[in-house]
ChimeraX commands (.cxc) that place a marker at each C-alpha (Angstrom):
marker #1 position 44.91,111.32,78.61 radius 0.5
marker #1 position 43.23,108.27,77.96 radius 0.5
marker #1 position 40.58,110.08,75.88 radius 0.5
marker #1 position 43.56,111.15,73.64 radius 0.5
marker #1 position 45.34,107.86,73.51 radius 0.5
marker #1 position 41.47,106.63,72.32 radius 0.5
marker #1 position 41.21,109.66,69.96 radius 0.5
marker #1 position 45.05,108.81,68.74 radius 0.5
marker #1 position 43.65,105.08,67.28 radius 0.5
marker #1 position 40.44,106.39,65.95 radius 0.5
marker #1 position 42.44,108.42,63.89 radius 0.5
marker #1 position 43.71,105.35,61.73 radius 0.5
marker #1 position 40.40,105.43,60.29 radius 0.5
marker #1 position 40.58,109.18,59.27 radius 0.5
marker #1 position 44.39,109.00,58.21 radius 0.5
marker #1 position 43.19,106.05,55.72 radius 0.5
marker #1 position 40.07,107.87,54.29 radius 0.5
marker #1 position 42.08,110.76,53.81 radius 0.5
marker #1 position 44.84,109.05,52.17 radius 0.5
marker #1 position 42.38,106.93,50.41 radius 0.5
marker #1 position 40.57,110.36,49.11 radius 0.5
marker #1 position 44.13,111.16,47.39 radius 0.5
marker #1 position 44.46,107.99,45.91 radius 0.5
marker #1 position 41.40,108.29,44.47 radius 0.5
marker #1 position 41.55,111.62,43.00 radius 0.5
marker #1 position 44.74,110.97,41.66 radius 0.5
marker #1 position 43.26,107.54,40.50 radius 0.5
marker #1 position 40.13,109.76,38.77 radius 0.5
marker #1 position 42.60,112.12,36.41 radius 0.5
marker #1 position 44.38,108.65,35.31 radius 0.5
marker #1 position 40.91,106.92,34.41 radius 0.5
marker #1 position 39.46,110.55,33.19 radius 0.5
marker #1 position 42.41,111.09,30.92 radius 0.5
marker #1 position 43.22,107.79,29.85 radius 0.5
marker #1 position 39.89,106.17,29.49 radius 0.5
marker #1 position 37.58,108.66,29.26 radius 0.5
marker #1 position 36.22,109.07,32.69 radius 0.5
marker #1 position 35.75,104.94,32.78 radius 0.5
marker #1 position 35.62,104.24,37.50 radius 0.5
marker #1 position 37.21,100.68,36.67 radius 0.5
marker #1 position 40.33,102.23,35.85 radius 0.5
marker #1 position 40.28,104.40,38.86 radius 0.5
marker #1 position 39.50,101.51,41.35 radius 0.5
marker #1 position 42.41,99.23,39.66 radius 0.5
marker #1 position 44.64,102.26,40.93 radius 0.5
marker #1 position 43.37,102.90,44.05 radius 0.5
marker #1 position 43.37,98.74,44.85 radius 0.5
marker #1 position 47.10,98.78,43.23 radius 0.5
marker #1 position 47.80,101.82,45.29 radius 0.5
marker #1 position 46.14,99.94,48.91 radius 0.5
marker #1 position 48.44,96.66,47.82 radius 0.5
marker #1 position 51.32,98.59,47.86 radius 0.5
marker #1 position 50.80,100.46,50.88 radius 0.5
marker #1 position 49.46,97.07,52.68 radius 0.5
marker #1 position 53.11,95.62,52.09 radius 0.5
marker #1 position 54.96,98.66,53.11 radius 0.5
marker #1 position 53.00,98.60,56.64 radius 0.5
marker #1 position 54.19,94.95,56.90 radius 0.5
marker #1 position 57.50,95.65,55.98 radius 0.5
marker #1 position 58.42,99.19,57.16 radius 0.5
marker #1 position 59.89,98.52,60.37 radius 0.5
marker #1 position 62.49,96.11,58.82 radius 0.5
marker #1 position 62.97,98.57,56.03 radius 0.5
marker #1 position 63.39,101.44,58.84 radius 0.5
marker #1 position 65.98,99.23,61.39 radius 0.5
marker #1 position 67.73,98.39,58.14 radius 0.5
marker #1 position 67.93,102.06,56.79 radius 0.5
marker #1 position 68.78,102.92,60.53 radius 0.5
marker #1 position 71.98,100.10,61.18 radius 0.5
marker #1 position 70.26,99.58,63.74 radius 0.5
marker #1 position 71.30,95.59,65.99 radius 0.5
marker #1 position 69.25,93.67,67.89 radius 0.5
marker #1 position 70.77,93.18,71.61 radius 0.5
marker #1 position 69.89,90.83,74.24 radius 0.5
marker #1 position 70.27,91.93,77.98 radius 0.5
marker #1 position 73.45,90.30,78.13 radius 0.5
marker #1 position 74.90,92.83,75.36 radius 0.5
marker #1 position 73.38,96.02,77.53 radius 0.5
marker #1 position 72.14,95.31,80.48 radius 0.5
marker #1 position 71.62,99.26,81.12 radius 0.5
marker #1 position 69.29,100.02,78.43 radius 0.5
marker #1 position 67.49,96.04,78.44 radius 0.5
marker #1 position 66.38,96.61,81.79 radius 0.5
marker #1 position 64.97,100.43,81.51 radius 0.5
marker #1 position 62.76,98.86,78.80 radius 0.5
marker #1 position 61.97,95.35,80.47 radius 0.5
marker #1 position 60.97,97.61,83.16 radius 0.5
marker #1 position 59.08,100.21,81.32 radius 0.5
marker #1 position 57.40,96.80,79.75 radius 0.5
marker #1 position 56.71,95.51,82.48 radius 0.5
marker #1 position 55.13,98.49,84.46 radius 0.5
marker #1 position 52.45,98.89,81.21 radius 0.5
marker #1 position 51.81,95.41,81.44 radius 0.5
marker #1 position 53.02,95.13,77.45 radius 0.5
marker #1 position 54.76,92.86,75.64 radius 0.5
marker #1 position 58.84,93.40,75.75 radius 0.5
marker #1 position 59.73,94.64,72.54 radius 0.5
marker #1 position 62.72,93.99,70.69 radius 0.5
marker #1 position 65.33,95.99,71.28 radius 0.5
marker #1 position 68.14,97.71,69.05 radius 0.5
marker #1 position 70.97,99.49,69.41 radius 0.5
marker #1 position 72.19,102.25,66.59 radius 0.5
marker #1 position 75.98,102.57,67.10 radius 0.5
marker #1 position 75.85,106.61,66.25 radius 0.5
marker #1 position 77.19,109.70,68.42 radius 0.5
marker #1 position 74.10,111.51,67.69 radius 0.5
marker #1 position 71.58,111.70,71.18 radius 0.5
marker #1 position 68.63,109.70,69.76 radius 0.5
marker #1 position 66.03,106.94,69.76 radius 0.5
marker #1 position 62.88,105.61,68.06 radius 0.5
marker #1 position 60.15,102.83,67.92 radius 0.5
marker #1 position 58.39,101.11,65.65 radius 0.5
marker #1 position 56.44,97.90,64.06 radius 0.5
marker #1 position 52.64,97.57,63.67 radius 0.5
marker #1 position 51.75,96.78,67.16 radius 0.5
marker #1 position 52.74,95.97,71.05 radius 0.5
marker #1 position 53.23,92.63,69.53 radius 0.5
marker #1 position 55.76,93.41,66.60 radius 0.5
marker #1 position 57.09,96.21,68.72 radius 0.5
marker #1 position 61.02,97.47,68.06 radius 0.5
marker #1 position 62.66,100.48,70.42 radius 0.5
marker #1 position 65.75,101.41,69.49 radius 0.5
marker #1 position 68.76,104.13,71.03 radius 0.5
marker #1 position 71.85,105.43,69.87 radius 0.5
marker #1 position 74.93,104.66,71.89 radius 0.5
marker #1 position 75.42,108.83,71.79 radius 0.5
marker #1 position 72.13,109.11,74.04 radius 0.5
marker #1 position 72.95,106.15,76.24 radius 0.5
marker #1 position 76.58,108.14,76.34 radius 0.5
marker #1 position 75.22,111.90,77.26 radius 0.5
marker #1 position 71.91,110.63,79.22 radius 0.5
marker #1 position 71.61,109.92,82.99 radius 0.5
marker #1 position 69.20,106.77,83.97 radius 0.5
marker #1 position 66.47,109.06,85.23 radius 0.5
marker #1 position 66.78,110.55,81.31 radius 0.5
marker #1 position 67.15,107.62,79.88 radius 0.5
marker #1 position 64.48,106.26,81.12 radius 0.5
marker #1 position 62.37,108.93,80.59 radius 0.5
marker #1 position 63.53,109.22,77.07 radius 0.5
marker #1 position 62.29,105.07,76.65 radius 0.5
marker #1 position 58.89,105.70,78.31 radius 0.5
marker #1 position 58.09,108.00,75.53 radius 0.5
marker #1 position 59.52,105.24,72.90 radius 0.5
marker #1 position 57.13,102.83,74.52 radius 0.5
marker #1 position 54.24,105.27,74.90 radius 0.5
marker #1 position 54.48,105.40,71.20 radius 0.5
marker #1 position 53.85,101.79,71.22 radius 0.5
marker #1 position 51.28,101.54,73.99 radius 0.5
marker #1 position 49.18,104.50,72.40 radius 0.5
marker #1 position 49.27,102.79,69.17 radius 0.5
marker #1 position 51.10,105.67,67.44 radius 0.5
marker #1 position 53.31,103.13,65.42 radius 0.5
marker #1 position 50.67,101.35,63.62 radius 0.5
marker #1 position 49.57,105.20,62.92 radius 0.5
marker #1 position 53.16,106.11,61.63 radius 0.5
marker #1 position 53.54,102.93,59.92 radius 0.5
marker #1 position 50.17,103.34,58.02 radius 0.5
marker #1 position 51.03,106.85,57.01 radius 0.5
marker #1 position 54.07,105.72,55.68 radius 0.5
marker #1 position 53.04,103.15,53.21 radius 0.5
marker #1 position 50.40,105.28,51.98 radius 0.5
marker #1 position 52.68,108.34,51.65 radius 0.5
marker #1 position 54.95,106.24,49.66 radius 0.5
marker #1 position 52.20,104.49,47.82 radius 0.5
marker #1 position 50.98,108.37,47.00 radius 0.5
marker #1 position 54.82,109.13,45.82 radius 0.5
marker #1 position 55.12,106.37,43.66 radius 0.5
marker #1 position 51.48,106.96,41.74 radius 0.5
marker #1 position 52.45,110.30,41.63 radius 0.5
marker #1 position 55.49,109.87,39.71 radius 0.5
marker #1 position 53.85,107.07,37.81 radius 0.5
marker #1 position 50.61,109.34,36.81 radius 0.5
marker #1 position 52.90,112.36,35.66 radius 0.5
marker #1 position 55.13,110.80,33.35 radius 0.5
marker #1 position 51.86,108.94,31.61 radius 0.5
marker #1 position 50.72,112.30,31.58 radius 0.5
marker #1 position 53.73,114.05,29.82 radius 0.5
marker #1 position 55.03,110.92,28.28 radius 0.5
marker #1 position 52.13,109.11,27.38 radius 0.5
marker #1 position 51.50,109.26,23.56 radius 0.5
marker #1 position 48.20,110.92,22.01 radius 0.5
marker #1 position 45.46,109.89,23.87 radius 0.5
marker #1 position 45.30,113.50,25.59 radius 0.5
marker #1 position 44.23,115.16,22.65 radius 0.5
marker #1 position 40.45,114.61,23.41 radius 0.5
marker #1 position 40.67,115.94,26.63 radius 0.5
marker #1 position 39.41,119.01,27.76 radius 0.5
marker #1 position 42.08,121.32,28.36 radius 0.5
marker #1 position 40.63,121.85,32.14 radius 0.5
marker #1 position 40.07,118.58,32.65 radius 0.5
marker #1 position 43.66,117.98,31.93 radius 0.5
marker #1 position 45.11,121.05,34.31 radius 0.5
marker #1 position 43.17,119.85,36.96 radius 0.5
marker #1 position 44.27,116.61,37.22 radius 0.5
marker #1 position 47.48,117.46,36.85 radius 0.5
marker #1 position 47.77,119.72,39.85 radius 0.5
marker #1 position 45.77,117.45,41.46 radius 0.5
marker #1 position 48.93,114.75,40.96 radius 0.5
marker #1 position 51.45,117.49,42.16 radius 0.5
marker #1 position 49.99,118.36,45.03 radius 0.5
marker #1 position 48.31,114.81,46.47 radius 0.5
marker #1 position 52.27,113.60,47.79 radius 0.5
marker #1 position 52.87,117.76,49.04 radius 0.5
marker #1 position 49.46,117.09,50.98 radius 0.5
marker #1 position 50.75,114.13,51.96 radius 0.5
marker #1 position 53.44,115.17,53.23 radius 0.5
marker #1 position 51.76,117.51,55.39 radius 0.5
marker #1 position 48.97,115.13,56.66 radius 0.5
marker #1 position 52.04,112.79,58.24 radius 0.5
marker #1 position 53.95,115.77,59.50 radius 0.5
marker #1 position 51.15,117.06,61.52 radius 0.5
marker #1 position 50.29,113.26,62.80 radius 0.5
marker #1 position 53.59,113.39,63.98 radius 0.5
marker #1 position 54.02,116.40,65.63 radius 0.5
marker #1 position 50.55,115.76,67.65 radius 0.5
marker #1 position 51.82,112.37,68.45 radius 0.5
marker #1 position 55.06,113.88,69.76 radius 0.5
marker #1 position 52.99,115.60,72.10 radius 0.5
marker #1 position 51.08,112.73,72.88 radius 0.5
marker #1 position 53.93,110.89,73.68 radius 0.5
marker #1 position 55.78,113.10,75.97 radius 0.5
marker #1 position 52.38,112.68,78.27 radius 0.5
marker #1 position 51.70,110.01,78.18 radius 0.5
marker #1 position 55.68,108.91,78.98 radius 0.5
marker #1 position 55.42,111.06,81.78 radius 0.5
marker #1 position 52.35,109.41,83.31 radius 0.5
marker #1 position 54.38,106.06,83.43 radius 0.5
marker #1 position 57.60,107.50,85.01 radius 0.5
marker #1 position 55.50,110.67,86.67 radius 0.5
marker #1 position 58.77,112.59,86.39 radius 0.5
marker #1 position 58.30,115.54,84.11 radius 0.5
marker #1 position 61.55,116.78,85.33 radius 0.5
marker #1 position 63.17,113.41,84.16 radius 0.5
marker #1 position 61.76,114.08,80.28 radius 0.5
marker #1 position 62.35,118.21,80.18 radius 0.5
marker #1 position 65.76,117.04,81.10 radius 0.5
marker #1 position 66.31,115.08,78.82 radius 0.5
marker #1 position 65.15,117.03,76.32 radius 0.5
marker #1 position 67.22,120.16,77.45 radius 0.5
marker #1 position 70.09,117.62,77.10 radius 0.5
marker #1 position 69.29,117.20,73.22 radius 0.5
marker #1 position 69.22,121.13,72.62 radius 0.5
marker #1 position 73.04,120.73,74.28 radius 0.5
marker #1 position 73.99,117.87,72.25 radius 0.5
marker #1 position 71.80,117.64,69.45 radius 0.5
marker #1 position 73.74,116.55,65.45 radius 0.5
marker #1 position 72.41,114.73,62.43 radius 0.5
marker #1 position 72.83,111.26,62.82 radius 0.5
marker #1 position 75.57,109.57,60.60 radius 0.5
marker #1 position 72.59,107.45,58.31 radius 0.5
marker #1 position 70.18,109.73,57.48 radius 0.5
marker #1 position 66.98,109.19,55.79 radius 0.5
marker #1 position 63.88,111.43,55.56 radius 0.5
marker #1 position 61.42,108.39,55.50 radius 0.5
marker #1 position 62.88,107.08,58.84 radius 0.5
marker #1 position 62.72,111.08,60.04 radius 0.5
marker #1 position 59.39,111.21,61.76 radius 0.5
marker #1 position 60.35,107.84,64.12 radius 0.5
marker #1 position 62.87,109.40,66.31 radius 0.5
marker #1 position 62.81,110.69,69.50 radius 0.5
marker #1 position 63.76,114.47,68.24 radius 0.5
marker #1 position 64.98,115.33,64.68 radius 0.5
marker #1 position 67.54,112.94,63.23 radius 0.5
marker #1 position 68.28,115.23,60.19 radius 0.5
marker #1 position 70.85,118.20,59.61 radius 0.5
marker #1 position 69.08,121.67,60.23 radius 0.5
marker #1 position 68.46,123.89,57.35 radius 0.5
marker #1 position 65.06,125.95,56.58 radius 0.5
marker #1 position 63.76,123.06,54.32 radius 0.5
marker #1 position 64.25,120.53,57.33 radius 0.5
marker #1 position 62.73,123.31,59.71 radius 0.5
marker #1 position 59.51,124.01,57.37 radius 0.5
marker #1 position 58.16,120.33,57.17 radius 0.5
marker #1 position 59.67,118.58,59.98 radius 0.5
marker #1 position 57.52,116.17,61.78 radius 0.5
marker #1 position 58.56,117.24,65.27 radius 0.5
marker #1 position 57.77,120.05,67.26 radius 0.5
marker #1 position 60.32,122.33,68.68 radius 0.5
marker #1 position 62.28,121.37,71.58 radius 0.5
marker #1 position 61.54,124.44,73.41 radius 0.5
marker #1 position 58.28,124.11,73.52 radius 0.5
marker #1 position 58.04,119.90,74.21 radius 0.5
marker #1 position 59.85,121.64,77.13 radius 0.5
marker #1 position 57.53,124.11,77.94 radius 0.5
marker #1 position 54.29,121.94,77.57 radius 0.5
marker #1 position 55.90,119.31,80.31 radius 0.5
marker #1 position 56.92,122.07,82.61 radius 0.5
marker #1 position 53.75,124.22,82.43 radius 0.5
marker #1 position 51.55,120.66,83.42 radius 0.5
marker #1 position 53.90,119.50,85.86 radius 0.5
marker #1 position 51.39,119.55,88.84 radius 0.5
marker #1 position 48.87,117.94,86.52 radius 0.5
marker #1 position 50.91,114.45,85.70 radius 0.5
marker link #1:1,2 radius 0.2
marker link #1:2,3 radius 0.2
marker link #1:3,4 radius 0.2
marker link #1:4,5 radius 0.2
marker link #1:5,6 radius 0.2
marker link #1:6,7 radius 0.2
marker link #1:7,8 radius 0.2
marker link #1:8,9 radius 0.2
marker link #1:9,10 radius 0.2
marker link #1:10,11 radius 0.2
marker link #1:11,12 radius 0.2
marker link #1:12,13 radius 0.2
marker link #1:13,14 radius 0.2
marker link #1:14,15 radius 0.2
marker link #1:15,16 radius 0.2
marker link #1:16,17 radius 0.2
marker link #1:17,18 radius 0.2
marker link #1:18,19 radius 0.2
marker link #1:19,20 radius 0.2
marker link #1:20,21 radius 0.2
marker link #1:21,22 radius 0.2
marker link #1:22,23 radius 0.2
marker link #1:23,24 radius 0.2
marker link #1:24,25 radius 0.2
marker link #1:25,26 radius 0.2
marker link #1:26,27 radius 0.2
marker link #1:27,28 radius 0.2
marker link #1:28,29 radius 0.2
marker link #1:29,30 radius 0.2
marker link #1:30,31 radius 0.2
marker link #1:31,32 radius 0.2
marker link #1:32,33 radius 0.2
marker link #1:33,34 radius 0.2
marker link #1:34,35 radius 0.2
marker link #1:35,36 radius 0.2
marker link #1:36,37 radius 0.2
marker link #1:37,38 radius 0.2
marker link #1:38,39 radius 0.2
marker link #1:39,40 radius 0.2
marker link #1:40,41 radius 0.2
marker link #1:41,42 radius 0.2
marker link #1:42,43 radius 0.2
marker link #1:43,44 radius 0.2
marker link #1:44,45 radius 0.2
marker link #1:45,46 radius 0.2
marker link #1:46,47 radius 0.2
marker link #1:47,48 radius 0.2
marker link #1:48,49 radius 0.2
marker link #1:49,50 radius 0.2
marker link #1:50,51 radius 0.2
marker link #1:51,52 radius 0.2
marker link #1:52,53 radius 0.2
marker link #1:53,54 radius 0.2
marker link #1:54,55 radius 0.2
marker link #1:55,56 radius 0.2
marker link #1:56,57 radius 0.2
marker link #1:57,58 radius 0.2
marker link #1:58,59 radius 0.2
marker link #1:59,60 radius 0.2
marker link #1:60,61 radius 0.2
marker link #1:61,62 radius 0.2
marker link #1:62,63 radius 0.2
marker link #1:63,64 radius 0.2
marker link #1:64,65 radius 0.2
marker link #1:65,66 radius 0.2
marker link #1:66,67 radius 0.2
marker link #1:67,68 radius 0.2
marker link #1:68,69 radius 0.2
marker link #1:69,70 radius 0.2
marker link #1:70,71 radius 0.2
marker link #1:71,72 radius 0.2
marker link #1:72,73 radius 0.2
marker link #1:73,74 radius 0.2
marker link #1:74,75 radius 0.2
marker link #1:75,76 radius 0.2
marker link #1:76,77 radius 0.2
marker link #1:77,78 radius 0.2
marker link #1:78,79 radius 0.2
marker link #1:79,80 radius 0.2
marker link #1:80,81 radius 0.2
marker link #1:81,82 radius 0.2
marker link #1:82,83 radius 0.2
marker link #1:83,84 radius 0.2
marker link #1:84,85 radius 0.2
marker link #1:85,86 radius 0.2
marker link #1:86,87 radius 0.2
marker link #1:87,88 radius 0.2
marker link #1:88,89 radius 0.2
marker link #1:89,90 radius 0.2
marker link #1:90,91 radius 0.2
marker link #1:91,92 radius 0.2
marker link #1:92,93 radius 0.2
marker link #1:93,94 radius 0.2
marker link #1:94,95 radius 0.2
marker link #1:95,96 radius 0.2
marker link #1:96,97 radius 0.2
marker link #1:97,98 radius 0.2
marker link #1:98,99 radius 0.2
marker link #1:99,100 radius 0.2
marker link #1:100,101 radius 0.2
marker link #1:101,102 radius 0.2
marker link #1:102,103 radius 0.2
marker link #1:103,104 radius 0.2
marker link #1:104,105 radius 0.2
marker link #1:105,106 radius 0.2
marker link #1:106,107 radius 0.2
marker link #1:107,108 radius 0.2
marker link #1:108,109 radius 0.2
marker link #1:109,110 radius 0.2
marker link #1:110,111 radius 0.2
marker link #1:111,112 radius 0.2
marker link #1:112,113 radius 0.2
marker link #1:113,114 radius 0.2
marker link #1:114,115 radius 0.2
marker link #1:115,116 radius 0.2
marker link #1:116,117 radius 0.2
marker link #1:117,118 radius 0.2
marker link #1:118,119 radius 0.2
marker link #1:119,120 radius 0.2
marker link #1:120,121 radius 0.2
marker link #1:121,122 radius 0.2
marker link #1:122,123 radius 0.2
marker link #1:123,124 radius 0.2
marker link #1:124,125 radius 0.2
marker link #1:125,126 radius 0.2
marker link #1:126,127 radius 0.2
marker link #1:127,128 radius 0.2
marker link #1:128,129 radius 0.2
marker link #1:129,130 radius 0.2
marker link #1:130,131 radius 0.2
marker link #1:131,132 radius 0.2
marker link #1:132,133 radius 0.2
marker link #1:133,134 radius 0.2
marker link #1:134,135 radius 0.2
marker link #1:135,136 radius 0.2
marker link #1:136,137 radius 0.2
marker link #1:137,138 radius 0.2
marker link #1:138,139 radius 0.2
marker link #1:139,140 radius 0.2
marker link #1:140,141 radius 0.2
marker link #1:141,142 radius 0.2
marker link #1:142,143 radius 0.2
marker link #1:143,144 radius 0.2
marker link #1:144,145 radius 0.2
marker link #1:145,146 radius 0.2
marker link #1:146,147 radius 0.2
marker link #1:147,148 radius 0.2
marker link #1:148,149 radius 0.2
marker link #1:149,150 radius 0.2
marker link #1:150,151 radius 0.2
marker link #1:151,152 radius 0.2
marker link #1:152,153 radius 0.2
marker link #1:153,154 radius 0.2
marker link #1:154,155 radius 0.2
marker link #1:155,156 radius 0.2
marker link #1:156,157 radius 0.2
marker link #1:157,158 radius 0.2
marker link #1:158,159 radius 0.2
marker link #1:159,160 radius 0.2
marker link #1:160,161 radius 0.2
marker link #1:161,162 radius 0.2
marker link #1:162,163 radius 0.2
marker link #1:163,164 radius 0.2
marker link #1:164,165 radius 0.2
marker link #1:165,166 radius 0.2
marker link #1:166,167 radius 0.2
marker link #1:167,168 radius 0.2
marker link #1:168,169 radius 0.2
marker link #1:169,170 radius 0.2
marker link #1:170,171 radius 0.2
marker link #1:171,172 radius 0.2
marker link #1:172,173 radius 0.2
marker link #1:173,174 radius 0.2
marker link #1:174,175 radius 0.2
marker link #1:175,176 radius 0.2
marker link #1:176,177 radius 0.2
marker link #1:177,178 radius 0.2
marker link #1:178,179 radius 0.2
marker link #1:179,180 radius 0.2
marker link #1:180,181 radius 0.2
marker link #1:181,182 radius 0.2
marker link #1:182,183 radius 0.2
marker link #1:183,184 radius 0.2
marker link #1:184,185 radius 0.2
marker link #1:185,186 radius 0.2
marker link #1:186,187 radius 0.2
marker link #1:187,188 radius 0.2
marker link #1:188,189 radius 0.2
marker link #1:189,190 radius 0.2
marker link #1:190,191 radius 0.2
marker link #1:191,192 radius 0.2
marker link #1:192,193 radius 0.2
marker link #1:193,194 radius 0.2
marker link #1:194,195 radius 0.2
marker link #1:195,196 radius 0.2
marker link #1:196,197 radius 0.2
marker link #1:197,198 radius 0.2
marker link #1:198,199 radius 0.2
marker link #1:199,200 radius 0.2
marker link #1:200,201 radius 0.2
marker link #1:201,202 radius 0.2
marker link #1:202,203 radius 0.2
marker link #1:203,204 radius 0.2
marker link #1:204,205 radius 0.2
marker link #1:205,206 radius 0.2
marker link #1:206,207 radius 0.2
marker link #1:207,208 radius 0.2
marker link #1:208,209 radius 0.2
marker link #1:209,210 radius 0.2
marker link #1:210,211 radius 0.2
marker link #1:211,212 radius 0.2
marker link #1:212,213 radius 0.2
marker link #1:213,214 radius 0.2
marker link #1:214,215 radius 0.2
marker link #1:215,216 radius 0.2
marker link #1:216,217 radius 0.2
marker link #1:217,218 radius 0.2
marker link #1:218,219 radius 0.2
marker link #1:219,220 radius 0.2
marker link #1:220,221 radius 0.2
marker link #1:221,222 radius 0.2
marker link #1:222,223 radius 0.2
marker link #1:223,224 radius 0.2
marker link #1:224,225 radius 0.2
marker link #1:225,226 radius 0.2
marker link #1:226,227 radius 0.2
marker link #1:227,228 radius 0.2
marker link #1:228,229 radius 0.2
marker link #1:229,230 radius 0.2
marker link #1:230,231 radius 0.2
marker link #1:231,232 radius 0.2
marker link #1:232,233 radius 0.2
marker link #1:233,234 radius 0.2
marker link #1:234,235 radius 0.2
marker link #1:235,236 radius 0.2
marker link #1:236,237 radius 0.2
marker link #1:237,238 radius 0.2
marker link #1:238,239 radius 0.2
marker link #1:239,240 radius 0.2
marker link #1:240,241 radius 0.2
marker link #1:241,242 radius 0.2
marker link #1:242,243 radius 0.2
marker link #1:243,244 radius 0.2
marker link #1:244,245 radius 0.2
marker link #1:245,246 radius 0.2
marker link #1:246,247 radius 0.2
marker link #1:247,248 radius 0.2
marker link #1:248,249 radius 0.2
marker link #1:249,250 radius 0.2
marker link #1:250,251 radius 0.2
marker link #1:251,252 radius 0.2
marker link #1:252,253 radius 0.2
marker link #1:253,254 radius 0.2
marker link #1:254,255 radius 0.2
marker link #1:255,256 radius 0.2
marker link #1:256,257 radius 0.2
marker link #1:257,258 radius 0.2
marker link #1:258,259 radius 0.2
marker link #1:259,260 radius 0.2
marker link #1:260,261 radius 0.2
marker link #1:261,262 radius 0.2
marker link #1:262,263 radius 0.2
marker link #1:263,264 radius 0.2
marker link #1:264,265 radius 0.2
marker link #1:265,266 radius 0.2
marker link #1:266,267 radius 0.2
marker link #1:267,268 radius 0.2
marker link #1:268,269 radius 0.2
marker link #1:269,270 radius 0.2
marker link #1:270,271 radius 0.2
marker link #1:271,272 radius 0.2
marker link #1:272,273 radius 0.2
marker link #1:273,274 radius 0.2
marker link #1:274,275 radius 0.2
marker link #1:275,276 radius 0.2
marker link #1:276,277 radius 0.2
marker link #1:277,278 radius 0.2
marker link #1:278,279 radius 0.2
marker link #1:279,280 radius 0.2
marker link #1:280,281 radius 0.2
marker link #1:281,282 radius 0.2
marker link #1:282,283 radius 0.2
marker link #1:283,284 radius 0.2
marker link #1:284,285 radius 0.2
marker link #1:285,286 radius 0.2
marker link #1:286,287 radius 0.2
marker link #1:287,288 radius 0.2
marker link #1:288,289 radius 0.2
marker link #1:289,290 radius 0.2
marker link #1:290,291 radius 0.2
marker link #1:291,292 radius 0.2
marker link #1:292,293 radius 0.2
view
C-alpha cells in the first residue's frame, strides 16, 4: 500500500510530461504551419498553455464546489457527518478539511483542493439519508484517502491541463480552418498531420485522466479500508449505491471524475469514458482482499 500511495505522487511527474508532450505537439503544428517550423512560436504556446493550466489547479476546487452547490458547514450545522471526518482527520494525523454539504437526493460524495492543507470533502444529504455510520464512514475514509494519498493534487493537475488541451485545441483548429492564406506553403502532409494531431491530443486526454481516475478509485477504496479496517463497512456501502444510485440534480462532466461513484445519468457514452470503475467489481476487489486489510 504505501508503495502505491508513493507510486500514486510520482505519477504527477509523468501526468505533466505527458500532458506537456500534447501541448507541445499541438504547439509544433501551430509554429510549423504558421511560422514555418519557427520553436519560439511553439514554446509561447506551450508556456500560454502551462499559465492556463497553473490557474485552473489554483482555482479548480472553487470552480468544482461552485459547479457542485455545494455549502460549507461547521459541526454545529451537522454534527453527524463533522465528526466522521474530524475523526477520520484525526486518526491520519491530517489537517481537518473543510467540509461541504451538497443538498441533492442522489447517494454521493467527493474531495478536492491541491493538498491536505487546501483540502475540501464534501456529501450529499441523499448519502447521509440512505447510509448507516459504519457506511458513512467508510464512504469519508475513502474521500480523505484521496486527500492523504495525494490523489487531488493528481486530479486537480489533470484537470487544468485537460482543459488547457481543450481550449488550444479549439483555438489551433479554427486558425487552421479559419486562418487566412498562410497554409498555402505548407506541405499537404505536414498540414494532415497536425491536424489530427489537434483532434486527437484533448480525445487522448481524455483518456489519460479517465484511467488516473479509475486506478485512483482503486487506490482509494484501500487505502480507506486500511484506516477504518472494515472492508465490509465500504462493500456495503457501495452495494448501497448499486440500490440507490441517480444522476445528481447539477451535473457537470468536469466535476465527474471527483465523486465517490458516477454522478452522471447512464447511457453508453457515459459508460465508455467514465472515470470510475464498475461498482461490481470495487466490490469484488474489497471482498476478495478482505483477510489482507
Amino acid at each position: 500500500m504505501y508503495k502505491a500511495i508513493a507510486a500514486n505522487k510520482r505519477n504527477t511527474v509523468i501526468i505533466m510530461a505527458v500532458f506537456i508532450g500534447l501541448v507541445g505537439a499541438v504547439g509544433w503544428a501551430i509554429s510549423y504551419v504558421y511560422g514555418g517550423g519557427n520553436s519560439s512560436i511553439a514554446l509561447w504556446v506551450i508556456g500560454g498553455a502551462l499559465v492556463y493550466a497553473l490557474i485552473q489547479y489554483f482555482l479548480a476546487a472553487k470552480l468544482a464546489v461552485a459547479m457542485t452547490g455545494a455549502n460549507e458547514i461547521e459541526k454545529r450545522d451537522n454534527p453527524r457527518l463533522y465528526r466522521i471526518v474530524e475523526n477520520l482527520s484525526i486518526t491520519e494525523g491530517m489537517p481537518m478539511p473543510k467540509v461541504y454539504v451538497i443538498d441533492d437526493p442522489a447517494p454521493n460524495a467527493f474531495a478536492t483542493g491541491r493538498d491536505p492543507q487546501h483540502a475540501v470533502v464534501a456529501a450529499t444529504t441523499g448519502i447521509m439519508d440512505v447510509m448507516s455510520d459504519r457506511e458513512l464512514e467508510a464512504v469519508m475514509a475513502h474521500e480523505i484517502s484521496h486527500v492523504k494519498n495525494y490523489d487531488i493534487r493528481v486530479s486537480m493537475i489533470a484537470f487544468g491541463l485537460v482543459s488547457a488541451i481543450g481550449v488550444l485545441s479549439d483555438l489551433a483548429f479554427h486558425m487552421f480552418f479559419f486562418g487566412g492564406d498562410r497554409r498555402e506553403n505548407v506541405n499537404p502532409v505536414v498540414l494532415i498531420i497536425g491536424i489530427i494531431l489537434i483532434i486527437l491530443a484533448p480525445i487522448l486526454a481524455m483518456l489519460i485522466q479517465m484511467a488516473i481516475s479509475r486506478q485512483r478509485e482503486y487506490l482509494a477504496d484501500a487505502s480507506g479500508v486500511m484506516t477504518t479496517r472494515d472492508p465490509e463497512g465500504l462493500a456495503s456501502a457501495l452495494e448501497k449505491l448499486q440500490q440507490h444510485a441517480q444522476p445528481l440534480k447539477k451535473q457537470h462532466t468536469a466535476t465527474a471524475h471527483l465523486f465517490f461513484s458516477n454522478p452522471l445519468k447512464p447511457s453508453a457514452f457515459s459508460k465508455l469514458f467514465s472515470t470510475h470503475p464498475p461498482l461490481e467489481e470495487r466490490i469484488a476487489r474489497l471482498r476478495g482482499n478482505a483477510e489482507k486489510f
